[in-house]
C-alpha positions as CSV (number, residue, x, y, z in Angstrom):
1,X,0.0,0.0,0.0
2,X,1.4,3.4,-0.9
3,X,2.5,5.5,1.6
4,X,-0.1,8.7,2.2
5,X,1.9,12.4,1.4
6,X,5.2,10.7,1.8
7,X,8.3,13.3,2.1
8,X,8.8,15.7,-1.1
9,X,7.7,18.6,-3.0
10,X,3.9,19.3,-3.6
11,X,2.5,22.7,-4.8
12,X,0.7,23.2,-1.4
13,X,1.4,21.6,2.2
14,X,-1.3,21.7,4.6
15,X,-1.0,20.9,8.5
16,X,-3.4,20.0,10.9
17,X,-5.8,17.8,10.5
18,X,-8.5,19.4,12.5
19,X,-11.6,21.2,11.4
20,X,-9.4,24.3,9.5
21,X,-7.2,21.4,7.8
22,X,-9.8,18.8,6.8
23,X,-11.9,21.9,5.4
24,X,-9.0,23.8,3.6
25,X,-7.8,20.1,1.9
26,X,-11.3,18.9,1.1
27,X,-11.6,22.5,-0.7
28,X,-8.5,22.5,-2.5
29,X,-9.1,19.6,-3.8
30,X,-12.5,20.3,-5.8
31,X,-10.4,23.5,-7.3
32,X,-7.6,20.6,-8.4
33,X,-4.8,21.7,-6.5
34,X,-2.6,18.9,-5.6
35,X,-1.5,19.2,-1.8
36,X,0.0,17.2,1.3
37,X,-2.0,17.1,4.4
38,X,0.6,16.4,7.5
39,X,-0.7,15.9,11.2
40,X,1.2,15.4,13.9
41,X,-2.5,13.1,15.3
42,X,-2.9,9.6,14.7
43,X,-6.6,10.3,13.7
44,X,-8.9,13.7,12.6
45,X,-10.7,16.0,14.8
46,X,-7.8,18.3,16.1
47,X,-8.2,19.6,19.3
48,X,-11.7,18.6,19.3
49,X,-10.3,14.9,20.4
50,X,-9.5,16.3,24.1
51,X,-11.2,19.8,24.7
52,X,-13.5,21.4,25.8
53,X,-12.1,19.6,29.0
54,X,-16.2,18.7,30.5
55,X,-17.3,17.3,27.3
56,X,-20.0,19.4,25.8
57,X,-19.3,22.5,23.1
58,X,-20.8,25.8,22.8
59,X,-22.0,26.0,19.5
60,X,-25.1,24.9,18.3
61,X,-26.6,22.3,15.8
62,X,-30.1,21.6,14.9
63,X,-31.1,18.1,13.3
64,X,-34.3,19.4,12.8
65,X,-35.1,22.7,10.8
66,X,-36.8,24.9,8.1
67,X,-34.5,23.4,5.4
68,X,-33.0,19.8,5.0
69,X,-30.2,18.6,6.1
70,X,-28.3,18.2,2.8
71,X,-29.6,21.8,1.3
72,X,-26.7,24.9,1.3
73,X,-29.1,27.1,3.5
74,X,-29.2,24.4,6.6
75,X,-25.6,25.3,7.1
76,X,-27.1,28.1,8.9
77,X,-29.1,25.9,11.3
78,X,-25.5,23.9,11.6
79,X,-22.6,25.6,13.4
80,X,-20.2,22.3,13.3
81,X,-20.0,20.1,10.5
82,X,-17.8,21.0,7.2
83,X,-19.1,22.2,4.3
84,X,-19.1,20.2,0.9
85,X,-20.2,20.4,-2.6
86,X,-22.0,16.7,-2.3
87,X,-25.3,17.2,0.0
88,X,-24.3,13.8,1.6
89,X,-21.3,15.1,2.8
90,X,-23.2,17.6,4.5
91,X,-24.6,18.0,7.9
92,X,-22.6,15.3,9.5
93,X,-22.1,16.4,13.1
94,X,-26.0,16.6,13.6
95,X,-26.1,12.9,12.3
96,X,-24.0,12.0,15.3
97,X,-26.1,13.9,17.8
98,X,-28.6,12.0,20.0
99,X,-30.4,15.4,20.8
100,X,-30.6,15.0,24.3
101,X,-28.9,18.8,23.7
102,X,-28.6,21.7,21.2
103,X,-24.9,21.2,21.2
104,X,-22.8,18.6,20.6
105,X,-21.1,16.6,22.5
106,X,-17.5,16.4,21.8
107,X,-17.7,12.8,21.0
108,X,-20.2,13.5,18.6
109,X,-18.1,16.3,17.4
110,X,-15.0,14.1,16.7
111,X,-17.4,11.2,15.2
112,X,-18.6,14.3,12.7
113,X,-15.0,14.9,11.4
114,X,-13.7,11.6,11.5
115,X,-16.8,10.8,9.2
116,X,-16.6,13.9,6.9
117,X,-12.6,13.0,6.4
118,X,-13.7,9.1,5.5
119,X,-16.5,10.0,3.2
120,X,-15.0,13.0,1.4
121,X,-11.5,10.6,0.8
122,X,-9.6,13.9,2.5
123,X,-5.9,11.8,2.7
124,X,-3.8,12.7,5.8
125,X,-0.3,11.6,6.9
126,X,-0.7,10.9,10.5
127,X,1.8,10.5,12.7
128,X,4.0,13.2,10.9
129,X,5.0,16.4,13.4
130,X,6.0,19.7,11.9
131,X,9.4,20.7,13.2
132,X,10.7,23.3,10.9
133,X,10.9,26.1,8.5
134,X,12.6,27.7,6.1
135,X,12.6,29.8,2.9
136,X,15.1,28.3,0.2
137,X,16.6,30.9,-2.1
138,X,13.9,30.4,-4.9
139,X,11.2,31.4,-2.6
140,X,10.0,27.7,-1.6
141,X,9.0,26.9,1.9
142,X,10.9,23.9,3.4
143,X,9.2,22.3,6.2
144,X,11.4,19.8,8.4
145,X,9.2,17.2,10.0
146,X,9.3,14.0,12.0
147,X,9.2,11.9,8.5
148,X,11.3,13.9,6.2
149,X,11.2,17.3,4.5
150,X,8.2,18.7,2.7
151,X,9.1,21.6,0.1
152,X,6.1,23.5,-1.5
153,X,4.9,27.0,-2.9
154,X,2.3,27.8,-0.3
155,X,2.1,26.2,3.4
156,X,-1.2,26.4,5.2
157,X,-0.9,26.4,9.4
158,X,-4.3,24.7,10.3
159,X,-3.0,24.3,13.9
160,X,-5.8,26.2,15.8
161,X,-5.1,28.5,18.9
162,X,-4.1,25.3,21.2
163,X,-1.0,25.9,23.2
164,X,-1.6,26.7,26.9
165,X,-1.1,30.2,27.7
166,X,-0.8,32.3,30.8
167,X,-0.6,36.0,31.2
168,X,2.8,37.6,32.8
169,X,1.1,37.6,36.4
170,X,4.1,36.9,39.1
171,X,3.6,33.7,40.5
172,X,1.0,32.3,38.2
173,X,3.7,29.5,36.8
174,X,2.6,27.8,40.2
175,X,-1.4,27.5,39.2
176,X,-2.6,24.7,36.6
177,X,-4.0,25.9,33.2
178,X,-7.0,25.1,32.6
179,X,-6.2,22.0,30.6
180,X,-4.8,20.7,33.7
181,X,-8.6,21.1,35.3
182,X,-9.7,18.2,37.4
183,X,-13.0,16.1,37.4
184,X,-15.1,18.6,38.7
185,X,-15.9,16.4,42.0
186,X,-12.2,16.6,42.7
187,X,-13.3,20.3,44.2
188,X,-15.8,19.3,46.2
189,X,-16.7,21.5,49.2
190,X,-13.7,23.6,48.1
191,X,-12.9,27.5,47.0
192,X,-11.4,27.8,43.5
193,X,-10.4,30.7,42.0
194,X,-10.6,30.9,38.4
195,X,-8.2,33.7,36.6
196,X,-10.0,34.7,33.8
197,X,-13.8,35.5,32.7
198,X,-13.9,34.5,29.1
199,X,-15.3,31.4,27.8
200,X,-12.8,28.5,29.4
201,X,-13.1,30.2,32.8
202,X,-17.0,30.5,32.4
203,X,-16.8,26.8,31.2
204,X,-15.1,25.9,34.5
205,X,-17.1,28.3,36.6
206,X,-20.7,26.1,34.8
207,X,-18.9,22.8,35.6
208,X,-18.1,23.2,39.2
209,X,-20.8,25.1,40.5
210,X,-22.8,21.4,41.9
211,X,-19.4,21.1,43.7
212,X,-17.7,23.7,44.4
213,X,-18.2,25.1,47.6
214,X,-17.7,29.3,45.9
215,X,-16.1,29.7,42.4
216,X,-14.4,33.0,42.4
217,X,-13.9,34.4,39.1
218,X,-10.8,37.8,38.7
219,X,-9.9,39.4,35.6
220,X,-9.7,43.1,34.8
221,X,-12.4,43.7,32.6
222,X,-16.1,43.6,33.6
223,X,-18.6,40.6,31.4
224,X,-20.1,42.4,28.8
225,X,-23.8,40.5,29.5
226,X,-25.2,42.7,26.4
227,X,-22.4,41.1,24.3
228,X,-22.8,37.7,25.9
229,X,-26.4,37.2,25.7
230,X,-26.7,37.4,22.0
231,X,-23.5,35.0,21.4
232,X,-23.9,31.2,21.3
233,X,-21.5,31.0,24.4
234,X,-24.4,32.8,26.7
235,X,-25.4,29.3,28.6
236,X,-21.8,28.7,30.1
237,X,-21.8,32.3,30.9
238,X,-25.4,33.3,32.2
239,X,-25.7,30.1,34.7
240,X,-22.6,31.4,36.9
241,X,-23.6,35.0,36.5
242,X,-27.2,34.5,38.0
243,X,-25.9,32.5,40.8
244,X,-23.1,35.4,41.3
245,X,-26.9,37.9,41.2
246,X,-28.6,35.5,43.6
247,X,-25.8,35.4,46.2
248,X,-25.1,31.8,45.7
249,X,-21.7,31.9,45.6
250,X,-19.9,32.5,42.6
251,X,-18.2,36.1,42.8
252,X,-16.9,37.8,39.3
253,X,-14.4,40.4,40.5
254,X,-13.1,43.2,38.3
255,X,-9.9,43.5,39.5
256,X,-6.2,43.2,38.4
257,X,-3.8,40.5,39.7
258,X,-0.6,41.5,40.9
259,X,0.9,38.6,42.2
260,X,-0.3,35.0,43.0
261,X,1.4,33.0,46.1
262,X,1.7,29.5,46.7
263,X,0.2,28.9,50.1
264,X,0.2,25.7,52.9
265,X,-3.5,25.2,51.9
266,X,-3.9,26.6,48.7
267,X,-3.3,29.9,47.3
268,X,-3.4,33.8,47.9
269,X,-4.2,36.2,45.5
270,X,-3.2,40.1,45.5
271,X,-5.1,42.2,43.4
272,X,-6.4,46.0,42.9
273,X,-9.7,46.5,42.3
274,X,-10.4,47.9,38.8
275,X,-14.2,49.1,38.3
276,X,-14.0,49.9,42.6
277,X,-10.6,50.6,42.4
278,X,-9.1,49.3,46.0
279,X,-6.9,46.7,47.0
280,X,-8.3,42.6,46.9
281,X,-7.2,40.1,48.6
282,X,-8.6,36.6,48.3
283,X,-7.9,32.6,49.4
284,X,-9.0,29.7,48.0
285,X,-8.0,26.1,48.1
286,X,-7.7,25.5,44.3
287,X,-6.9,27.8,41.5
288,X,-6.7,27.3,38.2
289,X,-5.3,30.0,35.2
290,X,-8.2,30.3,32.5
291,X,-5.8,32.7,30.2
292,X,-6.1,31.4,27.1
293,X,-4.5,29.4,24.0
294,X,-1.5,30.6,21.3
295,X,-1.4,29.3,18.0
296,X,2.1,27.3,18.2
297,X,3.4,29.1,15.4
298,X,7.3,27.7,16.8
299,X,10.0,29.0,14.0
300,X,7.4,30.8,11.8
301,X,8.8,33.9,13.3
302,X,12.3,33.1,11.9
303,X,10.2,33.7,8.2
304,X,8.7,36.9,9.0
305,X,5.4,36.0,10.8
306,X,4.2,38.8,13.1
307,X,1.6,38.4,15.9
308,X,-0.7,40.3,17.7
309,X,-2.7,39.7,21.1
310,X,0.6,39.8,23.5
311,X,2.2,37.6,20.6
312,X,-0.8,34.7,20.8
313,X,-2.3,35.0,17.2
314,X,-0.4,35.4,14.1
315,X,-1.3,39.0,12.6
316,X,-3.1,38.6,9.1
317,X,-4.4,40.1,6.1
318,X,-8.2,39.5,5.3
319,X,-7.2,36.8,2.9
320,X,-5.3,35.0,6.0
321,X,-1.7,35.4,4.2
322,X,0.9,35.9,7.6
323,X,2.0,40.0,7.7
324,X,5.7,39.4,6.9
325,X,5.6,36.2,5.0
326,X,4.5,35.6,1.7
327,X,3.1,32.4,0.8
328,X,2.8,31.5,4.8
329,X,-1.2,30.8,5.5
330,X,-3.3,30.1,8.4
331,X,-6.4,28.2,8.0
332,X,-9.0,27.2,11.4
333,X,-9.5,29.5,14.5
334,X,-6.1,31.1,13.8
335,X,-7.8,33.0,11.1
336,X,-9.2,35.3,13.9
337,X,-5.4,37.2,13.7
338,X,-7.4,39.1,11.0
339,X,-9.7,41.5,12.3
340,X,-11.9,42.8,9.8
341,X,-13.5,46.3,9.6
342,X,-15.4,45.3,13.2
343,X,-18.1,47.3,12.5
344,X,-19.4,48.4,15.8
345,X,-17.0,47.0,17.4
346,X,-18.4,43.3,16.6
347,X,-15.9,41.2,15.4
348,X,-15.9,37.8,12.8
349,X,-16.9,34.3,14.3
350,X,-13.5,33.1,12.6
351,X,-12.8,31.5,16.0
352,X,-15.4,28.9,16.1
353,X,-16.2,26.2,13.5
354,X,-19.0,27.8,11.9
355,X,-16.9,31.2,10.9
356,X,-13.2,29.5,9.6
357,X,-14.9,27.0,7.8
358,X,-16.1,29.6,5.4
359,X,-12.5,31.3,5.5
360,X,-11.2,27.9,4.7
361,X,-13.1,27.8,1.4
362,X,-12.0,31.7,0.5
363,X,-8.7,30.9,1.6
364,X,-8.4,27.9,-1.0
365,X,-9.9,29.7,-3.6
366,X,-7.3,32.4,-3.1
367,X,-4.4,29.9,-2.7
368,X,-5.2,28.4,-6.2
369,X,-6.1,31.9,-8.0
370,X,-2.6,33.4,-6.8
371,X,0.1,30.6,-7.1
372,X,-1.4,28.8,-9.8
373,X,-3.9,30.6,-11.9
374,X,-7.1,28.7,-11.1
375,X,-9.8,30.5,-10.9
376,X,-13.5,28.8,-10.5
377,X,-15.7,28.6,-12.7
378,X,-18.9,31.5,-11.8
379,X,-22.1,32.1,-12.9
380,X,-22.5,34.7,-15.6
381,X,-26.2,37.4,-15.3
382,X,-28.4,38.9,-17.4
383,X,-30.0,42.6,-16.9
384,X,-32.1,42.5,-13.9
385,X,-31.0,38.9,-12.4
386,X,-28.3,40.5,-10.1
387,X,-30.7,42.1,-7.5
388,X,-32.4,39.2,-7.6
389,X,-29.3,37.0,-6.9
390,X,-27.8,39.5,-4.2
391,X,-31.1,39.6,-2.9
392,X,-31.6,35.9,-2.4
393,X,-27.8,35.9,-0.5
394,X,-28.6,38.3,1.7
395,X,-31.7,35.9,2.7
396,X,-30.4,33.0,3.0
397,X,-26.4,33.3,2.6
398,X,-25.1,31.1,4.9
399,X,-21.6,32.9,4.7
400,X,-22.7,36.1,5.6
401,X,-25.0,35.3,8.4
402,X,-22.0,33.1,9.7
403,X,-19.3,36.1,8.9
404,X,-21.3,39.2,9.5
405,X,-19.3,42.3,8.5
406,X,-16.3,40.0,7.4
407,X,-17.6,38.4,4.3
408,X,-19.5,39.5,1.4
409,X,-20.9,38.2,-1.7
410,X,-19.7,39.7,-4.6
411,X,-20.5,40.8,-8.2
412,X,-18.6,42.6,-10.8
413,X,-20.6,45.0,-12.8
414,X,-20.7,45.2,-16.5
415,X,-22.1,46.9,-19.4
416,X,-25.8,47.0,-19.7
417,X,-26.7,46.3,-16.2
418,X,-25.4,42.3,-16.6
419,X,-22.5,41.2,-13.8
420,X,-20.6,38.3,-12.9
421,X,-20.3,36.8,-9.8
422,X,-17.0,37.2,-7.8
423,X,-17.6,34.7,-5.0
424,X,-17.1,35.4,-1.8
425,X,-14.4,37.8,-0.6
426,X,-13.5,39.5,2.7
427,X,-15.7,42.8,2.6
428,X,-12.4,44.2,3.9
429,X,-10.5,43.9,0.9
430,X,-13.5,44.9,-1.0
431,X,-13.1,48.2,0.7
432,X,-10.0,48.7,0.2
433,X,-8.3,47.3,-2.8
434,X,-8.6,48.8,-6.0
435,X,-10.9,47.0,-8.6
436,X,-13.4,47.0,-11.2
437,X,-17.0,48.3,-10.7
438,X,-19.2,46.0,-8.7
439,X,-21.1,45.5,-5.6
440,X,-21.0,43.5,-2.1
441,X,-23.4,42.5,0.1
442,X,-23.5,41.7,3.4
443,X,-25.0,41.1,7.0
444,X,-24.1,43.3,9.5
445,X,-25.3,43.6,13.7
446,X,-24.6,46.6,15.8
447,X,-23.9,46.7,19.3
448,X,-27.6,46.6,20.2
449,X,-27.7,43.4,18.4
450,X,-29.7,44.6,15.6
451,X,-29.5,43.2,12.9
452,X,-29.4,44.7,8.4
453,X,-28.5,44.1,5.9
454,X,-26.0,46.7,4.0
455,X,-24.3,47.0,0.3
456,X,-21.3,48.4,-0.5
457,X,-21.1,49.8,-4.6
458,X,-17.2,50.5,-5.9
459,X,-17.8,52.8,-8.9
460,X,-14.5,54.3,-10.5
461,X,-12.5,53.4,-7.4
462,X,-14.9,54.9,-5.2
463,X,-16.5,52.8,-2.7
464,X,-20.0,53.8,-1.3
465,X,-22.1,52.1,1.3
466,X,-26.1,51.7,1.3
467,X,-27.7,50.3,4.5
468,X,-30.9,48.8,4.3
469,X,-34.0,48.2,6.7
470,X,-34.0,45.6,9.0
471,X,-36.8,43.0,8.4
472,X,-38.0,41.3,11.8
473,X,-37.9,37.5,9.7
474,X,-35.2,38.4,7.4
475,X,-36.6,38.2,4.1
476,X,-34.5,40.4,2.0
477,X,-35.7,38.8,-0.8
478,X,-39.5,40.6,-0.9
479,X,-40.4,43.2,-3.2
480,X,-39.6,46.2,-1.3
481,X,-36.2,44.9,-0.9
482,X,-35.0,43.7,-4.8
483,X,-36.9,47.1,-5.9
484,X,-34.2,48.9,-3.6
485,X,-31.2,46.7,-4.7
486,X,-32.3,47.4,-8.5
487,X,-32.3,51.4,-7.5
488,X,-28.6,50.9,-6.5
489,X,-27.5,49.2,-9.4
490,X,-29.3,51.3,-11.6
491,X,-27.6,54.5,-9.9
């Protein structure tokens, strides 16, 4: 049997075989472009296989809904499974679900990939660890790994945001990340102290509180519950909250930590106050650091590869290209390093499944337009059908309601009122980079969590944007609607 990706040269090397990896490979190959997929795992499913450490993920799946399971628009009723051109390879995560919950399991999750990899024939070397990097002379990309050397024209990092990290708090080497978390009856009847109130110290806060005897959660900046309660993390969040509101217990402190000492029965905490400034003090008999992940970019910084958020996420450009190297990609929740316009302050859903796995596709189609001239075939419109196309996207667009702000479908203009479509690009370059006349639409929410639709027009190099009426059932595909979008082209 032939050996899968053994060690050479291939146009594109891809690694990771999580969710960004499978999606990017399985996508590349429907444009033709020939790649190696390397994983350091012996199966798929990324970091899906052991987190989030109590079992049971955040984002949401519905076997049931308006549309079925293998149509385009049920991806938008489906958070977690990868998307595919075959309708059978669709809408595999909520196959695996027993529905005793709106979320998956992560079981179920990992079932989900390891079936979409299988059925879609997505070929990985397992068993095969990145090591190193280089840039030859003739601009190729050498990567060193546990099985030999790997020499291509563009690399893609699918490696996710996995490494353990803890902020530069004085003493906090001494407190176990939250990977290291325990069952949660391990702290029964006992105080933790959780540093951090983001989503894996709200996931520990949920998991503890029917043992715990007080979960104390510190960090400097106050829960933004307006933010929260319209995001799909708001059940891990708004359990410990209201327990905090009833007095049962849990305590969310805005404060900054200064220094963390080990104690003879657990640890001490010194802190300053930040919305009440004032000096904290607290003990507890566990603790555990709920800082966050960094993408293990390791030697990528030797190339060029700049990061941002205190050096955790490499810094991007809207196509996901690395600032600094050429030819360097990232592809899963990595593809958060870049930002967007944030409109309102609201940024992409490129951490979670259901936003990189439309930056995946993008990001494929870019990979094979630049490097090697492939460029997907598109449908072609008459006069009058391209309202009626832009209008049906923003309806039912699964891409735009998953990537509010950040993606847009777009159409290139031509003589006549007839236009061609573009695809789907980051409404960020659309902005900015100089083009052709055409149009993009997209979904954008405010702060308020309201929710429109807007379109942006580039007419010789000037870019104009057009936002239109919310719709309480989202229908941007009545009458008042297409007669609008057909008054912007026609201007």
């Amino acid at each position: 049997m032939a050996l899968t990706h053994p060690s050479g040269e291939y146009p594109v090397v891809v690694v990771g075989s999580g969710p960004g990896g499978l999606q990017v490979s399985y996508c590349l190959s429907r444009l033709g472009i020939e790649h190696a997929v390397l994983s350091a795992d012996d199966a798929p499913g990324g970091m899906f296989r052991s987190l989030p450490i109590f079992g049971r993920l955040l984002s949401w799946s519905k076997p049931d809904a308006p549309f079925e399971r293998g149509a385009r628009e049920y991806e938008w009723f489906d958070h977690n499974s990868l998307l595919a051109d075959d309708p059978e390879l669709r809408g595999l995560v909520p196959a695996e679900m027993n529905r005793d919950f709106a979320v998956p399991s992560r079981p179920e999750m990992e079932r989900g990939l390891a079936a979409f990899a299988e059925r879609a024939d997505v070929h990985v070397r397992y068993g095969c660890r990145w090591e190193t990097t280089r840039r030859d002379e003739d601009g190729s990309l050498v990567l060193g790994t546990s099985e030999g050397e790997y020499r291509c024209r563009a690399a893609v990092f699918a490696l996710g945001v996995t490494d353990p990290w803890k902020s530069d708090i004085p003493g906090v080497e001494d407190v176990p990340h939250y990977v290291e978390t325990l069952e949660p009856r391990a702290y029964e009847g006992r105080r933790v102290l959780v540093i951090g109130k983001r989503n894996s110290g709200f996931e520990i806060a949920d998991g503890l509180l029917p043992w715990a005897r007080q979960v104390v959660l510190v960090s400097p900046r106050p829960v933004q519950t307006s933010v929260i309660a319209l995001s799909s993390v708001r059940v891990r969040y708004m359990q410990p909250l209201e327990d905090a509101g009833l007095g049962g217990g849990t305590l969310a402190l805005d404060a900054a930590i200064e220094r963390v000492e080990r104690t003879a029965d657990g640890f001490r905490i010194h802190a300053h106050g930040t919305t009440r400034p004032g000096e904290v003090e607290l003990e507890a008999d566990a603790a555990l650091a709920a800082t966050g992940f960094a993408t293990p970019i390791r030697d990528l910084g030797n190339l060029g590869v700049q990061t941002v958020a205190q050096g955790r996420i490499p810094a991007l450009t809207p196509f996901w290209e690395a600032v600094g190297a050429p030819g360097v990609y990232f592809a899963g929740n990595a593809t958060q390093g870049a930002p967007g316009l944030r409109r309102h302050g609201v940024g992409a859903s490129s951490p979670a499944v259901h936003g990189f796995r439309y930056n995946a596709r993008v990001l494929a189609e870019a990979i094979a337009e630049r490097h090697f001239g492939v460029v997907p075939e598109r449908a072609t419109f008459a006069p009058g059908e391209v309202a009626r196309f832009l209008a049906h996207e923003l309806a039912h667009g699964p891409e735009l309601w998953a990537q509010k702000a950040y993606l847009a479908r777009v159409v290139a203009l031509e003589e006549g009122g007839a236009g061609r479509d573009a695809g789907v690009q980051p409404l960020s370059h659309f902005v900015d980079a100089a083009g052709p006349d055409a149009v993009a639409a997209t979904i954008e929410m405010n702060a308020a969590g309201s929710i429109y639709p807007v379109v942006y027009a580039r007419r010789g190099g000037a870019v104009t944007e057009h936002v239109l009426e919310p719709e309480p059932q989202h229908a941007y595909h009545g009458p008042g609607y297409l007669a609008e979008l057909e008054g912007l082209l026609r201007s």
